[in-house]
mmJSON file of the N, C-alpha and C atoms, coordinates in Angstrom:
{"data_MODEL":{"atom_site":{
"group_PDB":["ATOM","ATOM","ATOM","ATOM","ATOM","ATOM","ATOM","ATOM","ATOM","ATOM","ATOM","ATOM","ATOM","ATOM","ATOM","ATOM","ATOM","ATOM","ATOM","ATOM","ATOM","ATOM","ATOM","ATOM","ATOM","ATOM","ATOM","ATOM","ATOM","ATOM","ATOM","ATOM","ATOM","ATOM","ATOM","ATOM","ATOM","ATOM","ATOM","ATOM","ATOM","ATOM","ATOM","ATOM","ATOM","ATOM","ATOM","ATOM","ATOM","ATOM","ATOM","ATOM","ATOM","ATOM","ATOM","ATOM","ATOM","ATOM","ATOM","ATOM","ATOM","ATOM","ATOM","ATOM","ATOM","ATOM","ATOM","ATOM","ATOM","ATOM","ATOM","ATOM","ATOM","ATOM","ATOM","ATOM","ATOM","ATOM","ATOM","ATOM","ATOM","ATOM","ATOM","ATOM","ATOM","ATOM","ATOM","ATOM","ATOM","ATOM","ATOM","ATOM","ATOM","ATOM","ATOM","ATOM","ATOM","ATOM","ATOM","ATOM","ATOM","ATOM","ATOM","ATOM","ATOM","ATOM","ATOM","ATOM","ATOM","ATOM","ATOM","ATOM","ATOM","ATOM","ATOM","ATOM","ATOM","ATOM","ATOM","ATOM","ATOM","ATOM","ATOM","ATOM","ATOM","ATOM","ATOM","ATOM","ATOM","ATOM","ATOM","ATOM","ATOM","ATOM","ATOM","ATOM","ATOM","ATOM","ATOM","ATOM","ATOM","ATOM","ATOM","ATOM","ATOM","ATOM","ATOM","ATOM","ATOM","ATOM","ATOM","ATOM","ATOM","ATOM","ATOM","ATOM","ATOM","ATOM","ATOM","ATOM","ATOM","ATOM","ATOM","ATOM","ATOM","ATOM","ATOM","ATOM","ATOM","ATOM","ATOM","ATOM","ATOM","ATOM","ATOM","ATOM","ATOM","ATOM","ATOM","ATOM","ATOM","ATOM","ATOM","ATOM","ATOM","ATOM","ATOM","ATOM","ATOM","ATOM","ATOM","ATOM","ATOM","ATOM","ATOM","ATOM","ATOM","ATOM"],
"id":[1,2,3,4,5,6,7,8,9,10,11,12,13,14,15,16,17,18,19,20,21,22,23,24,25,26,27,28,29,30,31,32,33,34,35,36,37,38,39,40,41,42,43,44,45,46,47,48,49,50,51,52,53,54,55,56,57,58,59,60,61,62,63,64,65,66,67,68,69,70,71,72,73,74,75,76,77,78,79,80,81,82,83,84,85,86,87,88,89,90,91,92,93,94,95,96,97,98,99,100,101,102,103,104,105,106,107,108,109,110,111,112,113,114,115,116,117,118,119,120,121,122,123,124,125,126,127,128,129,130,131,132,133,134,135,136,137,138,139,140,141,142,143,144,145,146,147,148,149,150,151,152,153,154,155,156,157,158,159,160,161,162,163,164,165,166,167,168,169,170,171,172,173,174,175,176,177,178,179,180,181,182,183,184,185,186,187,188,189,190,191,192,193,194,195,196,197,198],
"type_symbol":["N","C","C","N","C","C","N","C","C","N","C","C","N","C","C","N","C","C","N","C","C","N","C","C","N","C","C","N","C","C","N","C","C","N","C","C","N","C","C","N","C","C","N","C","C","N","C","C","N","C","C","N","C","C","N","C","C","N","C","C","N","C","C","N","C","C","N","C","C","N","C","C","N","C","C","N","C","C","N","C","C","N","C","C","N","C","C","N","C","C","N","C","C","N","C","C","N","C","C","N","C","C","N","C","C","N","C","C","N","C","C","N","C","C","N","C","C","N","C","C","N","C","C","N","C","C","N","C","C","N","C","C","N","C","C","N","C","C","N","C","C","N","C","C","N","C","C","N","C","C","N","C","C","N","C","C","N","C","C","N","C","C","N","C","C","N","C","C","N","C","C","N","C","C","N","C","C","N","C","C","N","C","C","N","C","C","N","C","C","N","C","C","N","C","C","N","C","C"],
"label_atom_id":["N","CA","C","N","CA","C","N","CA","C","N","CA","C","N","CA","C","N","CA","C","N","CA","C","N","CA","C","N","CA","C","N","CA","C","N","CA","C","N","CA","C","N","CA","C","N","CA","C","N","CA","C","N","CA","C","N","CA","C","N","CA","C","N","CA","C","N","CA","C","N","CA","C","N","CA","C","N","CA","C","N","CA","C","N","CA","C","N","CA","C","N","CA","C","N","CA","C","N","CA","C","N","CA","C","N","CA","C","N","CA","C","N","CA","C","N","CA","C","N","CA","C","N","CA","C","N","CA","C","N","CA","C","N","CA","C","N","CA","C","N","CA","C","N","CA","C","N","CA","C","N","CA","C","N","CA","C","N","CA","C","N","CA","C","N","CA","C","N","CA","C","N","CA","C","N","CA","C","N","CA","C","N","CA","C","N","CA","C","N","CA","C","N","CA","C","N","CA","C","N","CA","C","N","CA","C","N","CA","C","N","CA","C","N","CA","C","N","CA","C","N","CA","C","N","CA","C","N","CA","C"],
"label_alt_id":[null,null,null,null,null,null,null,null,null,null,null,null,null,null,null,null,null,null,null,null,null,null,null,null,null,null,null,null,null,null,null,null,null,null,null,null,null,null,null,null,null,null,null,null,null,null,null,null,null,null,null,null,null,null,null,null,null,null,null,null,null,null,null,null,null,null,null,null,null,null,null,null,null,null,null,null,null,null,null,null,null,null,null,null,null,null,null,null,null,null,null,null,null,null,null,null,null,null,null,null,null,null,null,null,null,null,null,null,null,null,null,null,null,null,null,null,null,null,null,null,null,null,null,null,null,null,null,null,null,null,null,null,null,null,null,null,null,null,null,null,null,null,null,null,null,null,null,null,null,null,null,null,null,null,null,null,null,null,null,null,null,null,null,null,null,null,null,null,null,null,null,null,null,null,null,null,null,null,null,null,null,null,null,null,null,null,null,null,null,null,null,null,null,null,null,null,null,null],
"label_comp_id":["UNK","UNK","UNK","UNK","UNK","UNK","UNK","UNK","UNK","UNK","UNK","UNK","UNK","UNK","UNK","UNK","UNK","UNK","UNK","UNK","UNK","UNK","UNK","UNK","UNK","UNK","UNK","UNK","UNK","UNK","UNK","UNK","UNK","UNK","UNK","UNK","UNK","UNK","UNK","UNK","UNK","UNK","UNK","UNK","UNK","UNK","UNK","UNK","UNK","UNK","UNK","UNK","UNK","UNK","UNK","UNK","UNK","UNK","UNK","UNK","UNK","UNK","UNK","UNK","UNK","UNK","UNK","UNK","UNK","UNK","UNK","UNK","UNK","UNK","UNK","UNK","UNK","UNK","UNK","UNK","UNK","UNK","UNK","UNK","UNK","UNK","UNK","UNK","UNK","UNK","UNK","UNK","UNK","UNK","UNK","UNK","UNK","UNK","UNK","UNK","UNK","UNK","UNK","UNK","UNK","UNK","UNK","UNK","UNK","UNK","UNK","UNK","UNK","UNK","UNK","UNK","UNK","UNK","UNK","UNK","UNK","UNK","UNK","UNK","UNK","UNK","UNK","UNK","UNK","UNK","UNK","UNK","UNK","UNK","UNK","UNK","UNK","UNK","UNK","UNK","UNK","UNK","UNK","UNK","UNK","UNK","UNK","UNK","UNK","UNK","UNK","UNK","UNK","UNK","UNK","UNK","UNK","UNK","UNK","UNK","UNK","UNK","UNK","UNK","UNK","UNK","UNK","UNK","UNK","UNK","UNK","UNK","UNK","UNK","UNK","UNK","UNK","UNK","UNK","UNK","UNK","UNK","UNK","UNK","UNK","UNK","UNK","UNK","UNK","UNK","UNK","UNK","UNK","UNK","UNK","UNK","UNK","UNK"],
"label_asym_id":["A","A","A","A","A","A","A","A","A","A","A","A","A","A","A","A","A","A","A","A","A","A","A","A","A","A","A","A","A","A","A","A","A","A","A","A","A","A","A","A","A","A","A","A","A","A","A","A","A","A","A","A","A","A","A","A","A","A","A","A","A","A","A","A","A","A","A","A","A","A","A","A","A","A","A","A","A","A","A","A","A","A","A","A","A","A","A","A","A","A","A","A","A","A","A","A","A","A","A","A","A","A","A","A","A","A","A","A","A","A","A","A","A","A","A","A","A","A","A","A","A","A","A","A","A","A","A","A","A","A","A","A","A","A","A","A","A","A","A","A","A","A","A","A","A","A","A","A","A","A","A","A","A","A","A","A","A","A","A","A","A","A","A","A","A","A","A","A","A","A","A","A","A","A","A","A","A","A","A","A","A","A","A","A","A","A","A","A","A","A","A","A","A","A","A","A","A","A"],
"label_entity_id":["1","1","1","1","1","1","1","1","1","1","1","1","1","1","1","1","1","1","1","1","1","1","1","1","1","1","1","1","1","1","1","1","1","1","1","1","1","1","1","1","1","1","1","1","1","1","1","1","1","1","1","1","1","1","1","1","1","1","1","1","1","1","1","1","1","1","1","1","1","1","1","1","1","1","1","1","1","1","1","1","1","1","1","1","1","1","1","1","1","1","1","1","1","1","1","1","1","1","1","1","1","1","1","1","1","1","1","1","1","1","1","1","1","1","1","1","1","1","1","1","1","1","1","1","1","1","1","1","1","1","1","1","1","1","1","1","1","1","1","1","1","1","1","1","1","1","1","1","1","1","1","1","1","1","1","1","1","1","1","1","1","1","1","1","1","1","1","1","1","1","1","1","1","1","1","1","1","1","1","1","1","1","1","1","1","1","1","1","1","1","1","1","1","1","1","1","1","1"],
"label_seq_id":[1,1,1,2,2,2,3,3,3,4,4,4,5,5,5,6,6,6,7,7,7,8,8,8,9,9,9,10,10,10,11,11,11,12,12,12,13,13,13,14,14,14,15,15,15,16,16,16,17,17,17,18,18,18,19,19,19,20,20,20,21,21,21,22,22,22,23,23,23,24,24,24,25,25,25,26,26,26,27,27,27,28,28,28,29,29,29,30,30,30,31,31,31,32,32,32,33,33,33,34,34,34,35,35,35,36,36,36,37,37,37,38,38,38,39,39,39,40,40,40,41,41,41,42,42,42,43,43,43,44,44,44,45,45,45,46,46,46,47,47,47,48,48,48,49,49,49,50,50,50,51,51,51,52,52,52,53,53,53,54,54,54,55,55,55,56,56,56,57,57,57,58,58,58,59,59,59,60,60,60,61,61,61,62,62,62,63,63,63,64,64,64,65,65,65,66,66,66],
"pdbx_PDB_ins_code":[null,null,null,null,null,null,null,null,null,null,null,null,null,null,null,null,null,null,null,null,null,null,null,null,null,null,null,null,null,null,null,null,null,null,null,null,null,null,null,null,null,null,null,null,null,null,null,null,null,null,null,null,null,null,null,null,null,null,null,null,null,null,null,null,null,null,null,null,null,null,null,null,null,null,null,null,null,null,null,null,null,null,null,null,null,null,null,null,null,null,null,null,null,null,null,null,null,null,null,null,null,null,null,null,null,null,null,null,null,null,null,null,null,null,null,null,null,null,null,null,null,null,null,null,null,null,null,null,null,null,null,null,null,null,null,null,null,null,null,null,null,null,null,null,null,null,null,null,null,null,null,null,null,null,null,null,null,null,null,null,null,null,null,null,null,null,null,null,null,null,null,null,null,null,null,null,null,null,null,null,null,null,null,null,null,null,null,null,null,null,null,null,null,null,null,null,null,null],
"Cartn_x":[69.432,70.323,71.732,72.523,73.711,74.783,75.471,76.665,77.826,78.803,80.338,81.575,82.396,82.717,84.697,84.739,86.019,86.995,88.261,88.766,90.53,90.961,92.338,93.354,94.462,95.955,96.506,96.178,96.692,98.031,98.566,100.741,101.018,100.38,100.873,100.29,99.31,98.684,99.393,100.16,100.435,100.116,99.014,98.387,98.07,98.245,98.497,97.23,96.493,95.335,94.698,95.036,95.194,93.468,93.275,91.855,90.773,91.238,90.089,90.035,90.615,90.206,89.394,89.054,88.857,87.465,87.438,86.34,86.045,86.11,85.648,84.937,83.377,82.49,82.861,83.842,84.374,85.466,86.133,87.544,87.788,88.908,88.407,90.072,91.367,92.23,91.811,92.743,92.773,93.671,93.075,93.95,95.579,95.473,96.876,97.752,97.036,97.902,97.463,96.495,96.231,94.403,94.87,93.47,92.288,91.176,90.126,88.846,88.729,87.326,86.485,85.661,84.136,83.063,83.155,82.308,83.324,82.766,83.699,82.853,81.688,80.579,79.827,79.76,79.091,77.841,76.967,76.221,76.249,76.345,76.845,76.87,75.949,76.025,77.325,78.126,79.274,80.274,80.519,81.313,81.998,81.789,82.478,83.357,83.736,84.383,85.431,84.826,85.292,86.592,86.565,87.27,87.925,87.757,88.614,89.814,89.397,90.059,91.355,90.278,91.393,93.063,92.322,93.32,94.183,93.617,94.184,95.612,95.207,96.523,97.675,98.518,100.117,100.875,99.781,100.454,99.646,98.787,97.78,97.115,96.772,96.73,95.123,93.967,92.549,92.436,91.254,90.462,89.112,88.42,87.031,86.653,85.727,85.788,84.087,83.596,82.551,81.767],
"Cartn_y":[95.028,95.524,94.986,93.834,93.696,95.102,94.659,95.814,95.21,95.443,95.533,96.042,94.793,95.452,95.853,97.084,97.539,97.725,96.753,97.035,97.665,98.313,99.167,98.697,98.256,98.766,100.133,100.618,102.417,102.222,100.785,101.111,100.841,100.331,99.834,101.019,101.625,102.542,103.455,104.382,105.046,106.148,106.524,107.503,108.018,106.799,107.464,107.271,107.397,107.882,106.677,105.575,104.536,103.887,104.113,103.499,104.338,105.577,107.053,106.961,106.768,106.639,105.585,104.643,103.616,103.77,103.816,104.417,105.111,106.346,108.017,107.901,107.244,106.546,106.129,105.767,105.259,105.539,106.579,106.607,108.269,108.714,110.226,110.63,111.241,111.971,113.57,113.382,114.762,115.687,117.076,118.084,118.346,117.388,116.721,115.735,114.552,113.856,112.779,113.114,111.399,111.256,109.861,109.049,108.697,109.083,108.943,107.636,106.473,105.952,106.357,107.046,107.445,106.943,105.68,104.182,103.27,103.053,101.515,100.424,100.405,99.316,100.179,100.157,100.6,99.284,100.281,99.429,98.011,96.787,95.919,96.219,97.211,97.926,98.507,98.641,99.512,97.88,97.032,95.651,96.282,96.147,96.223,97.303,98.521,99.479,99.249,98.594,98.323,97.529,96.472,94.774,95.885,96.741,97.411,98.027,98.668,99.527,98.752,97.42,96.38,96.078,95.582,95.28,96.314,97.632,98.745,99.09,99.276,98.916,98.467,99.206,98.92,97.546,98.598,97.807,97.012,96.567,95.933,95.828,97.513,97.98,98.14,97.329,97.124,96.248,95.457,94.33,94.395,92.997,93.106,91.875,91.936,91.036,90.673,89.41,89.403,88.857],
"Cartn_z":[96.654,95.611,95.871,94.949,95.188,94.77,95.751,95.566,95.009,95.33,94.744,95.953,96.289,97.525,97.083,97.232,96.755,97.792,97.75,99.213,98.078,98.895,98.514,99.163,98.696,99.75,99.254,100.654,100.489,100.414,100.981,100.973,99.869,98.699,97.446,96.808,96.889,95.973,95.635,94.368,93.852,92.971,93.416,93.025,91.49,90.665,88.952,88.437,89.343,88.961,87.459,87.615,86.306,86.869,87.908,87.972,87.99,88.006,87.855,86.812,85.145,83.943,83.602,84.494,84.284,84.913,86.011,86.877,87.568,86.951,87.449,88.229,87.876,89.095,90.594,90.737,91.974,92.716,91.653,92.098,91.682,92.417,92.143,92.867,91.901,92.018,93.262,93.654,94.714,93.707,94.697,94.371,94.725,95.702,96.814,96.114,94.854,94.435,94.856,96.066,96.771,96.194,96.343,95.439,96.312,96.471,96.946,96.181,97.327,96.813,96.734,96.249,96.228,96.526,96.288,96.579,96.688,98.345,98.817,98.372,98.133,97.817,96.913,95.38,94.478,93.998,93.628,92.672,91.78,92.082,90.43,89.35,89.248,87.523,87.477,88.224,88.537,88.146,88.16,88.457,87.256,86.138,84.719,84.762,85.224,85.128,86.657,87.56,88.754,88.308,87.709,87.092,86.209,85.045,84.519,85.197,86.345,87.008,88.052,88.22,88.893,88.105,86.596,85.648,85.722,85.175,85.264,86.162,87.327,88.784,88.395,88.326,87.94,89.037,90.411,91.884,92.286,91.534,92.02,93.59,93.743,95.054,94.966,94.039,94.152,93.987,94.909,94.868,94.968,94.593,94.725,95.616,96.543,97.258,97.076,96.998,96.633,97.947],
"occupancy":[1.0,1.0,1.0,1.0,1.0,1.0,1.0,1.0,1.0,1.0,1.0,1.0,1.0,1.0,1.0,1.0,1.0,1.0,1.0,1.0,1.0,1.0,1.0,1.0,1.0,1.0,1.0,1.0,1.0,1.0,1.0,1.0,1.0,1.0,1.0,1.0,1.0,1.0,1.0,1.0,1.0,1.0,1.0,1.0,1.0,1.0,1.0,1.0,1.0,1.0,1.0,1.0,1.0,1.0,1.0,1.0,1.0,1.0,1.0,1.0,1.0,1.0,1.0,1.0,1.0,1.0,1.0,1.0,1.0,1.0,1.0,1.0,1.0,1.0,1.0,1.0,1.0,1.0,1.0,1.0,1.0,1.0,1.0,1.0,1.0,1.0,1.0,1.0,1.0,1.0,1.0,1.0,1.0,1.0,1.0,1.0,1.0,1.0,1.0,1.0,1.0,1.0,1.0,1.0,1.0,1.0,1.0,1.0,1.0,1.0,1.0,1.0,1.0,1.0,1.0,1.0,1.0,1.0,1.0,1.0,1.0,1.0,1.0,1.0,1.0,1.0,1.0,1.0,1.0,1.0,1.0,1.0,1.0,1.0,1.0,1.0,1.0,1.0,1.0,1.0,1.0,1.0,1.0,1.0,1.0,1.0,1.0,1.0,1.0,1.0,1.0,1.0,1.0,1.0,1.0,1.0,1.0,1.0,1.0,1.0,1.0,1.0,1.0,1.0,1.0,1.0,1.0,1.0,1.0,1.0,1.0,1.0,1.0,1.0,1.0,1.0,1.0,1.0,1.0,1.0,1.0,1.0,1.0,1.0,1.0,1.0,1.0,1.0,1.0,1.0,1.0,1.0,1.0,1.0,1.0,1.0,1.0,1.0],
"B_iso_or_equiv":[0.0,0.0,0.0,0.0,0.0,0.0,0.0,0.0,0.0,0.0,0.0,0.0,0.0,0.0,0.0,0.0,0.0,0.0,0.0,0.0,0.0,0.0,0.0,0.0,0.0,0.0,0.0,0.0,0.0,0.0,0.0,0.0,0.0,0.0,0.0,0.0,0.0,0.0,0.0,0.0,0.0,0.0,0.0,0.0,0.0,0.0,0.0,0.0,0.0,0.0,0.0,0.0,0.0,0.0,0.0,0.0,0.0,0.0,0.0,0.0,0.0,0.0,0.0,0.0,0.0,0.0,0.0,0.0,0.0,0.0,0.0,0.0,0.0,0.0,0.0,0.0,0.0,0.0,0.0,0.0,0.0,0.0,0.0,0.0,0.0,0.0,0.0,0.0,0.0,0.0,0.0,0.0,0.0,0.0,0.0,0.0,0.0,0.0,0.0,0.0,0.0,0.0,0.0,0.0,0.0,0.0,0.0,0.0,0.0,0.0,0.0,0.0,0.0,0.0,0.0,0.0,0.0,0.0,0.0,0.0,0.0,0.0,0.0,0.0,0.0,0.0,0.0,0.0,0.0,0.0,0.0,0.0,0.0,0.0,0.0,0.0,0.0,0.0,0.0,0.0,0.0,0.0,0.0,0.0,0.0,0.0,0.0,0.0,0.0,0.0,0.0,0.0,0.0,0.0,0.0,0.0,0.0,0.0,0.0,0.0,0.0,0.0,0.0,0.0,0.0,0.0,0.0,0.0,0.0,0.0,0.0,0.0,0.0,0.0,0.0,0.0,0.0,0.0,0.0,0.0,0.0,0.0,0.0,0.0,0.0,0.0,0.0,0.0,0.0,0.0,0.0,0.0,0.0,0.0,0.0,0.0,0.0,0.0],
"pdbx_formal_charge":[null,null,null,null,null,null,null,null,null,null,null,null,null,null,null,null,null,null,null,null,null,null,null,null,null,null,null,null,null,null,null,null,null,null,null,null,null,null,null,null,null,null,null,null,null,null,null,null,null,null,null,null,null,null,null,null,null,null,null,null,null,null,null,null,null,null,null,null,null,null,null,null,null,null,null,null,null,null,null,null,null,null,null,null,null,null,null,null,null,null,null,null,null,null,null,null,null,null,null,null,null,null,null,null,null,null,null,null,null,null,null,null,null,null,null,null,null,null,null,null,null,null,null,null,null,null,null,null,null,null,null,null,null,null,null,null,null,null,null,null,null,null,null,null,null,null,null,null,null,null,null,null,null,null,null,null,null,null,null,null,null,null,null,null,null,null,null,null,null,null,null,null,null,null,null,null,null,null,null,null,null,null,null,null,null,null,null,null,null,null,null,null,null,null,null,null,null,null],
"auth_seq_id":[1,1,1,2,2,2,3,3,3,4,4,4,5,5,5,6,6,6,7,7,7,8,8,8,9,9,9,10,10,10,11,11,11,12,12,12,13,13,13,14,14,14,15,15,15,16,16,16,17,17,17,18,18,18,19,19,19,20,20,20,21,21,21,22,22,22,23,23,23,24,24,24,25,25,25,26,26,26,27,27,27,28,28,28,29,29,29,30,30,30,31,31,31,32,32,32,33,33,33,34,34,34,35,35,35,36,36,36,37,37,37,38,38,38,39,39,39,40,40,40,41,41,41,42,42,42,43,43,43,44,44,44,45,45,45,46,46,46,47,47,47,48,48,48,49,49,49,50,50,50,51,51,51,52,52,52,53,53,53,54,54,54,55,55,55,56,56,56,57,57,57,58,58,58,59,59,59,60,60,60,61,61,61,62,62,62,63,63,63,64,64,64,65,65,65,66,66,66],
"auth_comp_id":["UNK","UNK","UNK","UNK","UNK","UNK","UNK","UNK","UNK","UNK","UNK","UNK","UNK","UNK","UNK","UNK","UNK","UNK","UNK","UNK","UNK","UNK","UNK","UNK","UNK","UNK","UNK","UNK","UNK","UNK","UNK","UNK","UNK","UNK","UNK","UNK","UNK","UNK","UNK","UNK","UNK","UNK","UNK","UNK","UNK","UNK","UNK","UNK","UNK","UNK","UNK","UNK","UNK","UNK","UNK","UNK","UNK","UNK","UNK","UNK","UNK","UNK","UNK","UNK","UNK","UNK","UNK","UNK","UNK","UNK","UNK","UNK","UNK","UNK","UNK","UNK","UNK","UNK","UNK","UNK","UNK","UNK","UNK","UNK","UNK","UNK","UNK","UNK","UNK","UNK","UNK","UNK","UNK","UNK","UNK","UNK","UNK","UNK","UNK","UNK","UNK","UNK","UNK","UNK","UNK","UNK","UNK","UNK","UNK","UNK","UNK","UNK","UNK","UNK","UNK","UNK","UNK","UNK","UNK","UNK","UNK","UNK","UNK","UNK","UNK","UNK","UNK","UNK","UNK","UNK","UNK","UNK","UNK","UNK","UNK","UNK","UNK","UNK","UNK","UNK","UNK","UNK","UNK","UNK","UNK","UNK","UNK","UNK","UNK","UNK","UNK","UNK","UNK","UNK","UNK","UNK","UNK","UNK","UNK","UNK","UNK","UNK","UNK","UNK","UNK","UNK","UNK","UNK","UNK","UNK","UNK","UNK","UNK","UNK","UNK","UNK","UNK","UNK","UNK","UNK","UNK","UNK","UNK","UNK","UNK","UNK","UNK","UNK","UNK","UNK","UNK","UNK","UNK","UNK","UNK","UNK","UNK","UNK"],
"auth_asym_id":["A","A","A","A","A","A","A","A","A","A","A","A","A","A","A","A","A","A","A","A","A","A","A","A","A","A","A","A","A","A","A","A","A","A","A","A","A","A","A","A","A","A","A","A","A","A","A","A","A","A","A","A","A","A","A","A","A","A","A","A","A","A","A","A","A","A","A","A","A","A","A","A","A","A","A","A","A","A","A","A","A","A","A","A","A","A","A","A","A","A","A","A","A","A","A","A","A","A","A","A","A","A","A","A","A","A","A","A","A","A","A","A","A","A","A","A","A","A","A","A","A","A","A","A","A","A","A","A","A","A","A","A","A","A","A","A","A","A","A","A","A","A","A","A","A","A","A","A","A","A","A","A","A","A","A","A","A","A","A","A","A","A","A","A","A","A","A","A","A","A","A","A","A","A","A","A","A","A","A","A","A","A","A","A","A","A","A","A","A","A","A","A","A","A","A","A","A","A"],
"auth_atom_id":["N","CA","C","N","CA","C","N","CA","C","N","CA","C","N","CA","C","N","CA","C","N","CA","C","N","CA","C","N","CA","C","N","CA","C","N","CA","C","N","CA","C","N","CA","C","N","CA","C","N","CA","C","N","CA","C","N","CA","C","N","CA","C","N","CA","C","N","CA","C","N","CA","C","N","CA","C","N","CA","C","N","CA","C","N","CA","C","N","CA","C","N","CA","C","N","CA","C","N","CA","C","N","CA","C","N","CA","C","N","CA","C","N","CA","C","N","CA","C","N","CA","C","N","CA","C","N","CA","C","N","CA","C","N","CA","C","N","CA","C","N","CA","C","N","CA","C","N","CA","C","N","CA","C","N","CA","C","N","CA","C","N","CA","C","N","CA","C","N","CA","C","N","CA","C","N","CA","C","N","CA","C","N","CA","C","N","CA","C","N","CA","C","N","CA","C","N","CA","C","N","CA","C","N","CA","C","N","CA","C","N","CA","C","N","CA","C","N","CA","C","N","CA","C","N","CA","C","N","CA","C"],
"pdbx_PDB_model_num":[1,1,1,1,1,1,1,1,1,1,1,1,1,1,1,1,1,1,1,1,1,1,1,1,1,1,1,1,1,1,1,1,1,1,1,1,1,1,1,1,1,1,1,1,1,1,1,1,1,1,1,1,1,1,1,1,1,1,1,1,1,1,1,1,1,1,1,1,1,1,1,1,1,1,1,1,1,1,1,1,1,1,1,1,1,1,1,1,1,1,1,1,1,1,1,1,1,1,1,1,1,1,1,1,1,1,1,1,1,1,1,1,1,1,1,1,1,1,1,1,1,1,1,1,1,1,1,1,1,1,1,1,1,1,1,1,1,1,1,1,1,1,1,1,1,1,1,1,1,1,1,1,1,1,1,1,1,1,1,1,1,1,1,1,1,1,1,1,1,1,1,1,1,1,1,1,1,1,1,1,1,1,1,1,1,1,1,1,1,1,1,1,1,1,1,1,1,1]
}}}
């Protein structure tokens, strides 16, 4: 099963939660403010909402590394 490999910069990340709308699936707002991966390596069926969520990133604090 290919996966999807999601790597973060936590120092750029800003918490606006702009890639949890994007991909709820993978990405998941705290009650704290701080942003949680859910899946560091999701499914490929997951890629399309993943690449959304990239664009998404103000700080461009997600990548996908293949």
């Amino acid at each position: 099963m290919n996966r999807v490999r999601v790597e973060m910069n936590w120092d750029d990340c800003e918490s606006n939660a702009l890639c949890v709308m994007a991909a709820p699936e993978v990405f998941e707002l705290q009650d704290d403010d701080t942003l949680l991966a859910l899946q560091e390596d999701p499914d490929e069926s997951l890629r399309d909402v993943v690449e959304k969520a990239v664009r998404a990133c103000s700080k461009r604090a997600i990548s996908i590394r293949d």
